[in-house]
Each structure stands twice: as C-alpha cells, then as structure tokens.
C-alpha positions as CSV (number, residue, x, y, z in Angstrom):
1,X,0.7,-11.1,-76.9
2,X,4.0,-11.6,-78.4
3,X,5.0,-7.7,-77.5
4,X,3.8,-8.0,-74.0
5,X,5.8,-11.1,-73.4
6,X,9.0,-9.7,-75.1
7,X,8.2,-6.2,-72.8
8,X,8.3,-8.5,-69.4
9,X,11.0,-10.4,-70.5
10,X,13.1,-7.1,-71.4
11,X,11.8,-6.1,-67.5
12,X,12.8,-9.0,-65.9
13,X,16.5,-9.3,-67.2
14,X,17.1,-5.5,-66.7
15,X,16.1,-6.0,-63.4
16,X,18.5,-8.9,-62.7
17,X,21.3,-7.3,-64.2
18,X,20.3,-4.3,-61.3
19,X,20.1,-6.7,-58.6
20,X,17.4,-4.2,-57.5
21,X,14.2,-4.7,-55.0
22,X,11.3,-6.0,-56.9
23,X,7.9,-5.3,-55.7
24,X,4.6,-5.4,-56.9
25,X,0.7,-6.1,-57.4
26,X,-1.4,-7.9,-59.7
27,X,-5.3,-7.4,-59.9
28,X,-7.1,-10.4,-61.6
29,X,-11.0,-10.0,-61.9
30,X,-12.7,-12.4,-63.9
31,X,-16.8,-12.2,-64.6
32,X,-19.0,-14.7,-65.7
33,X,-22.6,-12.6,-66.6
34,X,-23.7,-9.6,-68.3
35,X,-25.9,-6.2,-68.7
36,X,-28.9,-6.8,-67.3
37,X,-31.6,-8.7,-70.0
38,X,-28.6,-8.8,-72.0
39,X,-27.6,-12.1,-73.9
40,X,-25.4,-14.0,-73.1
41,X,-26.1,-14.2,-69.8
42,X,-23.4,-16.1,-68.8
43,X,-20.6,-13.7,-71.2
44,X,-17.2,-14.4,-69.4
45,X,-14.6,-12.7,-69.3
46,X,-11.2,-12.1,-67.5
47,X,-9.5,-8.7,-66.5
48,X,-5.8,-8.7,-65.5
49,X,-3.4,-5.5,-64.3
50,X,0.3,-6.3,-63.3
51,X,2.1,-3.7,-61.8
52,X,6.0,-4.2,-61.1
53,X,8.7,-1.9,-59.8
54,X,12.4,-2.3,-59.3
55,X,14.4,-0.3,-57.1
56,X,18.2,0.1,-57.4
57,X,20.4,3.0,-55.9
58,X,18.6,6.1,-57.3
59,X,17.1,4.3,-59.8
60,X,13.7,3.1,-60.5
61,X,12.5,1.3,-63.1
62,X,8.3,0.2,-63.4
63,X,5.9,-1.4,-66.0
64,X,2.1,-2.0,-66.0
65,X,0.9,-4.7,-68.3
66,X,-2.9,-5.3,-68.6
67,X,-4.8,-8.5,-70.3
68,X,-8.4,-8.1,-71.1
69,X,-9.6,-11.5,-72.3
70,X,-13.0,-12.0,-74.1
71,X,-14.4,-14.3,-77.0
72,X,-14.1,-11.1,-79.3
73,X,-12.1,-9.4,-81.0
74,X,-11.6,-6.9,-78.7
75,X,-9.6,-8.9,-76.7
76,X,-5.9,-7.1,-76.1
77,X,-2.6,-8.1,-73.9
78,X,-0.3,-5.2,-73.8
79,X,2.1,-3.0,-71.7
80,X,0.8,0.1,-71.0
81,X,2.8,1.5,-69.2
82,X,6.6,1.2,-68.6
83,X,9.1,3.9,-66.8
84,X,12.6,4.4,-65.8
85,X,13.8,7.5,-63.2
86,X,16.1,9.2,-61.6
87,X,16.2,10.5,-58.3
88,X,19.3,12.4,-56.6
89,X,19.9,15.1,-54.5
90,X,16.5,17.1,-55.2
91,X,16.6,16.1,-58.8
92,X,14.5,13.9,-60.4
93,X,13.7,12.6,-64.1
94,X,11.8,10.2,-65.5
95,X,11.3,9.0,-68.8
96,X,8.4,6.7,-69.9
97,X,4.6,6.8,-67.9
98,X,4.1,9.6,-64.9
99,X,1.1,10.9,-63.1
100,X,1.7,14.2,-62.7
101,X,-0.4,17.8,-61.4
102,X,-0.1,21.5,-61.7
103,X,-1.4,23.9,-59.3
104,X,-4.7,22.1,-57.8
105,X,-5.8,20.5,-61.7
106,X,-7.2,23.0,-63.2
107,X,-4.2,23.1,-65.7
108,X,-3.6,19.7,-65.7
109,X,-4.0,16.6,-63.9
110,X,-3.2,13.0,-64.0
111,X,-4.3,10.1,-61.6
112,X,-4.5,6.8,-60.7
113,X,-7.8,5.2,-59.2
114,X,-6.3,1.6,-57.7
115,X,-8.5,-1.4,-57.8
116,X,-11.4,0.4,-59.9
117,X,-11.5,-1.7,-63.4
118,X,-13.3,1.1,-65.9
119,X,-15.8,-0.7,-68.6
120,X,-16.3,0.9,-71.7
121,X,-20.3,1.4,-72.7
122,X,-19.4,1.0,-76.4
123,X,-17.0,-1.8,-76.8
124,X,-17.1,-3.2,-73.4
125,X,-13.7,-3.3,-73.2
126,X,-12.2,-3.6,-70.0
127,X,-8.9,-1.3,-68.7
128,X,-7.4,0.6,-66.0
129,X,-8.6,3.8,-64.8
130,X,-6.2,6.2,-64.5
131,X,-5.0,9.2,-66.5
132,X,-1.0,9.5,-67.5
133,X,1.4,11.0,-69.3
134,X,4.0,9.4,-71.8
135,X,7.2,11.4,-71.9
136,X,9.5,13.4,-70.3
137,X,9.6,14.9,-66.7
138,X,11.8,16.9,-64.5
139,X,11.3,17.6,-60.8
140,X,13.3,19.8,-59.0
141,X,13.2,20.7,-55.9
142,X,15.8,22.5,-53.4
143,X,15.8,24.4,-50.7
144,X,12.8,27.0,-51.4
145,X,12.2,26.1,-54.8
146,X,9.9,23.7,-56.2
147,X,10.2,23.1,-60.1
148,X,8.2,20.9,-62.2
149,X,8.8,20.3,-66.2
150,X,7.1,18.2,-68.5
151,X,6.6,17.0,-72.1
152,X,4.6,14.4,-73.1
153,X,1.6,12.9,-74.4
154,X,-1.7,12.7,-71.7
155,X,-3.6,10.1,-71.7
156,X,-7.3,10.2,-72.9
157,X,-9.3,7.4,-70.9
158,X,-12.1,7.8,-71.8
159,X,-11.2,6.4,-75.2
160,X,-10.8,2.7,-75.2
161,X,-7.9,0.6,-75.8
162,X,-9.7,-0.1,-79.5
163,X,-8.9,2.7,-80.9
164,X,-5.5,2.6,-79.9
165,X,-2.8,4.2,-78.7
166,X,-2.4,7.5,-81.4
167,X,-5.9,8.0,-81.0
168,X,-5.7,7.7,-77.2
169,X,-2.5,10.4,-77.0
170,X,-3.6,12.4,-79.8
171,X,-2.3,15.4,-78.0
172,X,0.8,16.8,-77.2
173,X,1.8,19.3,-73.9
174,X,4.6,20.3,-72.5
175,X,5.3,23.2,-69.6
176,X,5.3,23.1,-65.9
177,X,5.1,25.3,-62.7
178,X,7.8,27.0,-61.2
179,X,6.9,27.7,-57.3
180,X,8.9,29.7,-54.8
181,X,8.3,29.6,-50.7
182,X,9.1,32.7,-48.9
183,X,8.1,31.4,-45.5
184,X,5.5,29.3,-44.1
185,X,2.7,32.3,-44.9
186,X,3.3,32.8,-48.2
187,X,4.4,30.7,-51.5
188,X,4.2,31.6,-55.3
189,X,4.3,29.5,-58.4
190,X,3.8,30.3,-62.0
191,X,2.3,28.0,-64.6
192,X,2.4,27.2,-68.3
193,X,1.1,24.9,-70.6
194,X,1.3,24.6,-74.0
195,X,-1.3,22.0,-76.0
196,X,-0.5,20.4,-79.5
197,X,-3.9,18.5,-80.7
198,X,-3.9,17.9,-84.2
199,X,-1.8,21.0,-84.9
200,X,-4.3,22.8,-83.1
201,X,-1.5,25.4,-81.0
202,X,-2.9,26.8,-77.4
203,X,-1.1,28.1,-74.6
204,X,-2.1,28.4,-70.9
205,X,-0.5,30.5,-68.1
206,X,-1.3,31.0,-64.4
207,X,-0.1,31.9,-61.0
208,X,-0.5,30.2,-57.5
209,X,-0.4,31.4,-53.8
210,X,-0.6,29.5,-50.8
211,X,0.1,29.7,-46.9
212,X,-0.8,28.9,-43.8
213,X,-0.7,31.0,-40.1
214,X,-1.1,29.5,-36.5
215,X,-4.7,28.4,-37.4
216,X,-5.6,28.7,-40.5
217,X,-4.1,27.8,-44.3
218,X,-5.2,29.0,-48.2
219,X,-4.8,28.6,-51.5
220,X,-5.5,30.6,-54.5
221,X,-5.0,29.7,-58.3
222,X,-6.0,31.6,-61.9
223,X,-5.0,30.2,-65.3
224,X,-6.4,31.0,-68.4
225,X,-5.6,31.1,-72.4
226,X,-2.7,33.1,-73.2
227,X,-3.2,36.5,-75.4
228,X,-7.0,37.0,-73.9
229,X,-8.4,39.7,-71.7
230,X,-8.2,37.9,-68.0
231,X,-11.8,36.8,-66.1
232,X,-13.6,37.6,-69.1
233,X,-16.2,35.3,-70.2
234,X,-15.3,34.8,-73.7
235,X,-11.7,33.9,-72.3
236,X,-11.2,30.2,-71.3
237,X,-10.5,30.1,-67.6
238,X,-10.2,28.7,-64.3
239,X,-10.3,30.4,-60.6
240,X,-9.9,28.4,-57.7
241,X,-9.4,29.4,-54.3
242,X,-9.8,28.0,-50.8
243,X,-9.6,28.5,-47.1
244,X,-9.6,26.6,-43.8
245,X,-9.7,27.9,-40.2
246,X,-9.0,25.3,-37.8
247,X,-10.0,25.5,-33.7
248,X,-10.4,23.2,-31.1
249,X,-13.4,21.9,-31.4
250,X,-14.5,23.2,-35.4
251,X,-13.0,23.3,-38.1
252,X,-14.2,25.3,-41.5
253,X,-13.7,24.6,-44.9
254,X,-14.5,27.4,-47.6
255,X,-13.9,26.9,-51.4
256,X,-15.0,28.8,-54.8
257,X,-14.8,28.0,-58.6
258,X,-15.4,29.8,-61.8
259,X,-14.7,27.5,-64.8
260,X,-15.2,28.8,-68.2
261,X,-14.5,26.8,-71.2
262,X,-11.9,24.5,-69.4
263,X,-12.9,21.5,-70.6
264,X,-9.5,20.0,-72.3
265,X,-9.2,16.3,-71.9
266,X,-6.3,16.3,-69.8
267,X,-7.5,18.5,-66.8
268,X,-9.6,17.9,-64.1
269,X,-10.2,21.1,-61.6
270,X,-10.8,20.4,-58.1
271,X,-15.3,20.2,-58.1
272,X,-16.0,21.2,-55.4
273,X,-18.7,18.7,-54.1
274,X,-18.5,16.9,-50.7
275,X,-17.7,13.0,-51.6
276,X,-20.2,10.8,-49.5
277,X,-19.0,7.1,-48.6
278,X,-22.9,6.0,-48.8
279,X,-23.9,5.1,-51.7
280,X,-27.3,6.5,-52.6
281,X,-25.5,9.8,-51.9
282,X,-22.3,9.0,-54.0
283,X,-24.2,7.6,-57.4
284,X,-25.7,11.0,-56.9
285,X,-22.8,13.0,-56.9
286,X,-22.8,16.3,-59.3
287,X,-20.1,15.8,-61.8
288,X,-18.6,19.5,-63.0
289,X,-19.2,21.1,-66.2
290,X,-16.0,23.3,-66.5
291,X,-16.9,25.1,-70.0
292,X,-19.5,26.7,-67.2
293,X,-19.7,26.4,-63.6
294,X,-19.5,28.9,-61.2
295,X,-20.1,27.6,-57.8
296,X,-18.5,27.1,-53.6
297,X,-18.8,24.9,-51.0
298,X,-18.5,25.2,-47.1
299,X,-18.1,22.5,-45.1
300,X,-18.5,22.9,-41.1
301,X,-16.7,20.1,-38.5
302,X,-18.1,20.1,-35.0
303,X,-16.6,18.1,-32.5
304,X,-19.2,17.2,-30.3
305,X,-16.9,15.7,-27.6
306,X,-16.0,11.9,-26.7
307,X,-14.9,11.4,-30.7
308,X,-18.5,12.4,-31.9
309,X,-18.8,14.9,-34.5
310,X,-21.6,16.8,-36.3
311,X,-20.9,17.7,-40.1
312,X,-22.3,20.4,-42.0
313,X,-21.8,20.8,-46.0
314,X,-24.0,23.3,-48.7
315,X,-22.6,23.7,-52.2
316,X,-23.7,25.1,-55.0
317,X,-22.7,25.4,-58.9
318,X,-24.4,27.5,-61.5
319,X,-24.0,25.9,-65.3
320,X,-25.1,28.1,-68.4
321,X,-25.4,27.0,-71.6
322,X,-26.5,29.8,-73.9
323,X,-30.1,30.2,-72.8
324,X,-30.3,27.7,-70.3
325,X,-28.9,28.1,-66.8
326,X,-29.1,24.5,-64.5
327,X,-29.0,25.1,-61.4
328,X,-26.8,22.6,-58.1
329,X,-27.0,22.5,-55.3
330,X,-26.8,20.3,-51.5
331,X,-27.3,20.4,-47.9
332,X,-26.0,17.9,-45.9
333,X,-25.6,17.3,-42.3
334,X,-24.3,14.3,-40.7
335,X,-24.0,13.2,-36.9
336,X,-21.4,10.4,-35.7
337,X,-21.8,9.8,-32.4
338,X,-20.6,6.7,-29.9
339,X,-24.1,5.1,-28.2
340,X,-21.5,3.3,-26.1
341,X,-17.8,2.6,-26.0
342,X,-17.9,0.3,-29.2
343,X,-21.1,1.2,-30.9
344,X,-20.5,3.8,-33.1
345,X,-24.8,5.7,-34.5
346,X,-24.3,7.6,-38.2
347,X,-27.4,9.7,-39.1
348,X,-27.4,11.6,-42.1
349,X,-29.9,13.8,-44.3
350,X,-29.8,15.8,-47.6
351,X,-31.3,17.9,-49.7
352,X,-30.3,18.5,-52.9
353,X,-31.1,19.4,-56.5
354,X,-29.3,19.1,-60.2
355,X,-30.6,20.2,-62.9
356,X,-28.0,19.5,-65.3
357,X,-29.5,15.4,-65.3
358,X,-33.0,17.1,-64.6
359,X,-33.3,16.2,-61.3
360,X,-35.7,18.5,-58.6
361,X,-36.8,17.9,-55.1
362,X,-34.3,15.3,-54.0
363,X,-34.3,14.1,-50.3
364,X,-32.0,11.9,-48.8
365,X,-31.4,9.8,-45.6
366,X,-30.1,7.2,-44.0
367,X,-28.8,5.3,-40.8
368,X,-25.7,3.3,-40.2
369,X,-25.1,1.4,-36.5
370,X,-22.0,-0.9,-36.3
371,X,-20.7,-2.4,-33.4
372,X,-19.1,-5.7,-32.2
373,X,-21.2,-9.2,-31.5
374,X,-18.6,-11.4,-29.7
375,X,-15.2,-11.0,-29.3
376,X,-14.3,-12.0,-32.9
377,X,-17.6,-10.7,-35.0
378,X,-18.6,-7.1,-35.5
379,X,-22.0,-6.1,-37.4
380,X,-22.6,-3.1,-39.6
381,X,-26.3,-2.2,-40.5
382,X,-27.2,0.5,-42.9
383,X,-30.3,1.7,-44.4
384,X,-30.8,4.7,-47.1
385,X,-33.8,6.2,-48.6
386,X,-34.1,9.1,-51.7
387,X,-37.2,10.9,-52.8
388,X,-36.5,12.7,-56.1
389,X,-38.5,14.4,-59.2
390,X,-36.7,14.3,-62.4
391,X,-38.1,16.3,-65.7
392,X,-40.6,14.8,-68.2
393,X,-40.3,10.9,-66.1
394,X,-43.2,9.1,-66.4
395,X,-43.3,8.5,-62.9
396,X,-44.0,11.4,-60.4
397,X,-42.0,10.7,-57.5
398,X,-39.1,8.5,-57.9
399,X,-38.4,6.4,-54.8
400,X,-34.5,4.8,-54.3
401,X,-34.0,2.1,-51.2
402,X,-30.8,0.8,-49.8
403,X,-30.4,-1.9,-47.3
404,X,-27.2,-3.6,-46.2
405,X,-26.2,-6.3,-43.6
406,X,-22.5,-7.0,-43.0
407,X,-20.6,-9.3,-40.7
408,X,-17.0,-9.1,-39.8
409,X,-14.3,-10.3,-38.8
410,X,-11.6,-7.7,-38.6
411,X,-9.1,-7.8,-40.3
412,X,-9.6,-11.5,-42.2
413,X,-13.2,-11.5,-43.2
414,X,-16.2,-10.0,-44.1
415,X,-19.6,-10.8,-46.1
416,X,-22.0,-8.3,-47.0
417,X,-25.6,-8.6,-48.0
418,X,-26.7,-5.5,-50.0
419,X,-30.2,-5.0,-51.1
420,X,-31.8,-2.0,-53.3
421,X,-35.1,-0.8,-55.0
422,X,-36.1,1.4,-57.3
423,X,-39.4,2.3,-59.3
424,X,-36.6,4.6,-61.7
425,X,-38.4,4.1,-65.3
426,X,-35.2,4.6,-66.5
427,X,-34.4,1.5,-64.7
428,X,-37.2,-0.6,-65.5
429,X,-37.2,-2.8,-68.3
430,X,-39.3,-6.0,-69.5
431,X,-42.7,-6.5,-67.4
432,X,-42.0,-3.0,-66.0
433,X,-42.5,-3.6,-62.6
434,X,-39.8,-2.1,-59.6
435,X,-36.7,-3.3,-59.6
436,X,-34.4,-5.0,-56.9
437,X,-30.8,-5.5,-56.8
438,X,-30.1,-8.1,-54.4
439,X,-26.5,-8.6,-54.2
440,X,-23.8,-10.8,-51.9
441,X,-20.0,-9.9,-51.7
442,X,-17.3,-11.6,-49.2
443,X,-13.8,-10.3,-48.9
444,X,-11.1,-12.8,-47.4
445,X,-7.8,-11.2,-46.3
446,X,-6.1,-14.4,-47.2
447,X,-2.5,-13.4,-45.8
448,X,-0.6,-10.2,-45.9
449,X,0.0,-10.8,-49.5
450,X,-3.2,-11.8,-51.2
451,X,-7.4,-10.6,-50.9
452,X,-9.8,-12.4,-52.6
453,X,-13.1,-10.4,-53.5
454,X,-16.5,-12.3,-54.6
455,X,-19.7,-10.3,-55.8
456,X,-22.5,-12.8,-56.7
457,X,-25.7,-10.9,-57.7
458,X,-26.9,-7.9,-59.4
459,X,-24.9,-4.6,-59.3
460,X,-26.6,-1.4,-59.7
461,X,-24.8,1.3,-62.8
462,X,-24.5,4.5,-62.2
463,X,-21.9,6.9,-60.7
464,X,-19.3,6.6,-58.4
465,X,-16.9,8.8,-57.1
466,X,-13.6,8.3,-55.8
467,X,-11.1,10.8,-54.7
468,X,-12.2,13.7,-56.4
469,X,-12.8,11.4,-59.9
470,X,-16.4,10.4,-61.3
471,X,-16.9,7.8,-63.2
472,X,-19.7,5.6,-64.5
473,X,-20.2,1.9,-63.9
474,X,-21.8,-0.1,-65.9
475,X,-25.1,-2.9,-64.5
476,X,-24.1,-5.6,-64.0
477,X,-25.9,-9.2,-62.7
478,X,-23.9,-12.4,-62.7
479,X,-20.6,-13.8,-60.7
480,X,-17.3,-11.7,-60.4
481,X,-14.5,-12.5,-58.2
482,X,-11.2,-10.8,-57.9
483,X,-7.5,-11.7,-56.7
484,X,-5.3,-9.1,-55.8
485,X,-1.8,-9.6,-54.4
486,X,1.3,-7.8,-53.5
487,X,4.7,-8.9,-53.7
C-alpha cells in the first residue's frame, strides 16, 4: 500500500508542477458471493482500477493503479502501470507502459479490454485484462513513412499478480516494423522481433502489403523464425491475408490463416471467427490454436433495403496435433429487418462444430424484437436455443436455453431479466438435476460522469469474447455492483 500511495503522490505533484489537463476513470466493482456450491457463500470482496492521464504541451504523462481487496493474503494495492511520452512533429516516445501491434498480431500484440475485470481460476485474484509492454517505444511517422521501435518487457496475463512482476515479464523483445506507402494501392512494411525468455534467443522477421482501389482493399502479412526454410511446416510461422470488395448493396469479406507453432505469449494473430453479440453464440466461440491452425472465413453483407440487412458467415480451421486432426467450423446467417419504423426483428441460425473441446452437431438459434412502449420506455426481448453432442458426455443431446427481458429507458436506465438452462453434465452438480441461471442486472447512467452497474443472481462461466480477445469467466451466484466514473 505504502508504494502505491507514494506512486500517486509522486503523480499528483508532477502534475501540478505541469499545470497540465487531468483526466480520468476509476472502475470500482465490489462482490459479495462466490463459485457456485462453493463456501463461503457470502466471500466479499472489492476490485478497484484508477486510470489517470495528464496532458501538458506535447507531453503526456499516465498511471494505472489497481486494489484487489480480499480476507487473504492475496490481497495487493499496486501501480501497474505508469507512462510518460512525447509527441512532436511525427515523433513520438514513450517511456514506461504502451499497448502496442505489429502488422495485424501475428508478431506481436498488446491490448486493452476496458471494463472487463479477469478472475484468476487458481488464486482468484482479481486484475485488469489487458496485455502491455514495459519499456521503451519510438513512433515515427512522416510523410510516407511509418516507423515503429520497441524494447521492452510484454506482459504475460495470464499469470496472476501472485507470482509477481519478474515472473509476469519474464521475457524480453525488442524490434519493430518499418512500413513505406507508395500510393493509396500499394504499402510495404518489414518486421522484426527479437525474444529474450530466460536466455532463450529467437528472432522473427516478416513483410506486409496492403492497399485499397475504388472498391475494394487488402492485406497480406508472413512472419516466421529467422534462419528456417519459409512455409515449411517444421518452421514456426504465420500467414495472414485478407480482402474486401465493397458495392452498393453487398459487401464481402474474405480472410485466410496458416499458424504453425506461433504460440509465444505475447502475440495474438487475428482468428478468424465471426464475433456474435448473443450470447449462446459468443460462450461458443472457437478460440485459435496457433502452433496449428490452418483455416478462412467469408463473411457476406446484403443490404436488403430500408436499413435491413441479411448476413452470411462460414469459417473453418483445421488443428493437428501429431495424429489427431480437430476439425472447426460455422455457418451463420442472420436477418435484421424493420417490422415497422421503430421495431427493429433479428433472426439468426447456426450450425457449427469444434472438435478441439469435442463438440459435434451444434445448432443454434435465436430471436431478438426491440422496439419502444411509450414515449420514454423501449423493450428488448430475446430468446436463444443450442442443440449440441459433445464426446464421451454422459448425456446424449445437450440442450442450452436463453431468455431475456429488458426495459429501457434510453440513455438513463435500463434493467434486464436474463434467464438460462442447461442439462450440461459438466454443469450439473449436487442433486444433479438441470440447472437455471436466473439473473437481474440494472444499469443507471447517473450523469455524464458516473454509471452504476448491479448484477444480483447467478452468472453463467464460460467464454466470452470481446474484440478479437477470448477469455474465460469464472461462475459466479451472489451480489456485484460496480461504479465507474470519468473525470
């Protein structure tokens, strides 16, 4: 405690001495329950993430300090994250905490998910999700030339804040890319990385091309190991490429991976599966395997006319592991379409397989209809339904149910009745009977400045995607509200 208070002091009297602009956020999300069938029941504890920035001139100067507070002794209060930089004339530096990307992420890529607090399954400690870099970085970028440099230490996440911060950063990069634009059709880049872990000495090398004509744009992007025969399958790899051809009324989207042994800790290549907003759909999203996966994904937009649209997606990936091959893939197609002025009809169905977790035979589909009551209250009703077989389960057919009720009251209010089912036996515990997850959250828009979140029930685990980035959140059944502000 006594660091992080001497860190926000140091912060705070830098910052006057800038007479800079001061903004902010600060995410406070406090529990009071537990796994399910877990004891306690009533285990409380209290999550917070401040975030400050001060602005001066052309420089900048952040920090992130997080609190996770629990009767253990995994309880922590640190800053994790503190920067200053430099921006002039094309040039800028930064020394201290950066997200950062080269090329599409194959190479490397960091990130930051906001509002999504990540629970460790081991320690059940509490922290940020996001994926940085502690070090150096130059960005340059003039005329045609774009030019990124880097050193630093990446941030493993998956690792909690237990094992701390060596163990966390255990290793060390440095490179960057280096990317030229002839015109609008056509821009190069080269790419290097070189990885320190444990003195442990690899290096990385690519290129890049990307451009875009009257109605269309692409990219393409190969890295691999340096000193290796290229696209060879004993050579770690990655080849990305994608193109989309744009019209009036459509719009395609065409993309292809080959990932072999790519899996490095501080990379995350682009997957290549459509990201669904509902949620049967998105707990069941494939997460990649990049020391195998070959796969592509097209995705089809239709404008129907009046706003209405008709989406079609199939994607596919091909895992091997020695012997075994596992086999992905989806087909999706989705209609929006306006019943009237301001009732707005989602259908949606989907087949889909992946046999990496061992599931076979999955169907999925669902309804949304939302549209205003009054004046002042609007109503959102959704159902989903799955159908799936997964290898040696007890249970033949495995049957997933999702219903949810919300009223609102744009922009100040909203409260949200979610029910689901399942006969999973993975899910079923004690008397062994189906389980429901009844659940009530209410958001309140309280002013410009501050939202106030409250989930009172039991939370289904499982995945969840945002943006690109999987992750896997824990059950949960008890009381959890959450205060975020700006400033």
């Amino acid at each position: 405690m006594n660091n992080w208070i001497y860190g926000l002091t140091v912060l705070l009297l830098t910052v006057s001495a800038m007479r800079a602009q001061i903004s902010g956020s600060n995410q406070a999300v406090w529990q009071v329950g537990n796994l399910p069938e877990k004891k306690p029941a009533n285990r409380s504890n209290l999550y917070n993430q401040l975030n400050m920035l001060a602005v001066s001139d052309a420089f900048q100067l952040g920090m992130r300090a997080e609190i996770y507070s629990v009767d253990d002794s995994r309880r922590y209060a640190r800053i994790t994250q503190r920067f200053i930089r430099y921006a002039q004339n094309g040039l800028t530096l930064t020394a201290g905490n950066f997200y950062t990307m080269l090329g599409r992420g194959a190479l490397l890529r960091g990130y930051d998910v906001p509002g999504v607090v990540y629970e460790d399954t081991g320690t059940r400690q509490r922290y940020g999700f996001y994926k940085d870099i502690d070090g150096l970085q130059l960005l340059y970028r003039k005329g045609d030339w774009d030019i990124n440099a880097l050193y630093g230490r990446p941030l493993n996440l998956v690792i909690p804040p237990a094992y701390g911060q060596t163990q966390r950063r255990s290793n060390l990069i440095q490179g960057g890319q280096a990317r030229y634009r002839f015109n609008d059709g056509l821009q190069t880049g080269l790419l290097y990385l070189r990885s320190d872990a444990q003195h442990i000495i690899r290096e990385y090398g690519g290129a890049s091309v990307e451009g875009a004509g009257p109605f269309f744009d692409y990219y393409a992007e190969y890295s691999q190991q340096s000193g290796r025969p290229p696209f060879d399958n004993n050579t770690p790899h990655a080849l990305y490429g994608a193109l989309n051809v744009y019209g009036e009324a459509l719009a395609l989207s065409l993309e292809y991976k080959r990932y072999k042994q790519y899996t490095m800790g501080f990379n995350e290549p682009p997957p290549l599966v459509k990201e669904h907003s509902f949620t049967l759909l998105n707990r069941a999203t494939h997460s990649i395997e990049p020391s195998d996966e070959t796969g592509y994904q097209a995705e089809l937009l239709w404008n129907i006319g009046a706003f209405n649209t008709v989406t079609l997606n199939a994607s596919r990936a091909v895992n091997r592991f020695s012997s075994f091959k596992a086999v992905f893939y989806e087909y999706y197609a989705d209609l929006q379409y306006y019943l009237t002025d301001e009732w707005l009809g989602k259908l949606f169905a989907d087949v889909s397989q992946d046999e990496l977790v061992g599931e076979t035979e999955r169907y999925t589909a669902g309804m949304q209809l939302e549209g205003p009551l009054t004046p002042r209250w609007g109503i959102v009703l959704e159902a989903e339904a799955q159908r799936l077989k997964r290898l040696f389960s007890s249970v033949e057919v495995i049957g997933n149910q999702l219903l949810a009720l919300s009223l609102t009251s744009a922009p100040d209010f909203s409260f949200t009745l979610v029910v689901e089912h399942s006969n999973d036996p993975v899910e079923i515990t004690g008397n062994g009977e189906d389980v429901f997850w009844p659940a009530l959250t209410i958001n309140y828009q309280v002013d410009g400045h501050n939202t106030l979140d409250l989930f009172y029930g039991k939370r289904r685990g499982g995945n969840a995607c945002t943006g690109g980035i999987c992750y896997r959140v824990l059950p949960f059944e008890g009381l959890e509200v959450q205060w975020s502000t700006r400033f």
